[in-house]
N, C-alpha and C positions, 0 to 999 in steps of 0.2 A: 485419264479424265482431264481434261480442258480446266484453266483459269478463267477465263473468258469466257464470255456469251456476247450476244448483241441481241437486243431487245427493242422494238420500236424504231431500231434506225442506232440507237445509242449503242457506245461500247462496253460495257462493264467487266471490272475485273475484281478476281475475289481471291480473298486471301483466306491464308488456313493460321490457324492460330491454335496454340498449345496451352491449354491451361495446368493448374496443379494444384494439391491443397496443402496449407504448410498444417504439419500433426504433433504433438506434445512431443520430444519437453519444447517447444518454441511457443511462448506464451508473452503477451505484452503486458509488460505493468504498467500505467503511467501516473501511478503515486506522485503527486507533485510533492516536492521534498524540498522546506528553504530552510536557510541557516539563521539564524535569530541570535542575537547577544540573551542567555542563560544565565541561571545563577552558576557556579562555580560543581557544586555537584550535579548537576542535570545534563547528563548526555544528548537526551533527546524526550518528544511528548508526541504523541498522536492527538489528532488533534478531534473533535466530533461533527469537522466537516471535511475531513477527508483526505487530510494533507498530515506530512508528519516535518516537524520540526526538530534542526538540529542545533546543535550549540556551535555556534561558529568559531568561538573560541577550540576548540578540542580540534584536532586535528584527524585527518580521514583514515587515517591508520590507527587510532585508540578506537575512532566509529567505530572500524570493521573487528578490530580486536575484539572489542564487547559485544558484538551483533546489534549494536543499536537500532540500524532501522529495520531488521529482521524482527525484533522485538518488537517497535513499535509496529509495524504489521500486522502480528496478532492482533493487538490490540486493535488496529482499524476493523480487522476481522471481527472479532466480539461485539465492537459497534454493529457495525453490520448486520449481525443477527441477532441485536435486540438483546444483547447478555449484558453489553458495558454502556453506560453513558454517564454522564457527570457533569456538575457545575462549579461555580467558584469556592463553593462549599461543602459538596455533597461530591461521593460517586456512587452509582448505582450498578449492581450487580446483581442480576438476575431477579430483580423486584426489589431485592433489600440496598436502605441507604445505608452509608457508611460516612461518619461529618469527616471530613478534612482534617479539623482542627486536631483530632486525636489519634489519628494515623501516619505513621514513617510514608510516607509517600516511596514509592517504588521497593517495598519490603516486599521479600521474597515468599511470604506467610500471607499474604493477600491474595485470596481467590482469583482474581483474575490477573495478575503476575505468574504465580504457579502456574498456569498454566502458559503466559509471552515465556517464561525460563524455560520451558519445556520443550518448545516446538519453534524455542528463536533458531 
């Protein structure tokens, strides 16, 4: 089978081309992830617009040590499907609020922690 044809007087040439499809585990994340000055116990936050934030202070070996941004992932996930969301005061977990003001923030005993410690 020929490359080439002529058509009309013209020369054309045709090329063969090979495609492929890339298949799991090859998966893109593109979680934008910045470093932010933290308070001194805060590794890391997910944020409720999609990005997760690290403590710039902590260095990238206690990050990975702790699973920090594995952790905050869940938690982008939760977002995601409507289970987590939260304001300056509030977080919301599956319909119910929880204030702030009277909660250890990233306790282990918190419904949607149990489960970022689980599946960091």
């Amino acid at each position: 089978m020929s490359n080439h044809e002529v058509i009309c007087g013209c020369f054309i040439k045709y090329t063969r081309y090979m495609a492929f499809k890339l298949r799991s585990p090859y998966e893109i994340d593109n979680t934008p992830i910045y470093q932010q000055d933290m308070g001194d116990d805060i590794l890391g936050m997910a944020t409720n617009t999609g990005s997760i934030l690290v403590n710039k202070n902590v260095s990238p070996a206690t990050l990975k040590k702790n699973k920090t941004i594995s952790h905050e992932k869940v938690h982008l996930d939760q977002m995601k499907r409507g289970d987590l969301d939260y304001t300056d005061t509030h977080v919301f977990w599956k319909g119910k609020r929880y204030p702030r003001a009277t909660m250890k923030e990233g306790s282990k005993k918190l419904p949607w922690e149990q489960e970022a410690y689980a599946k960091q």
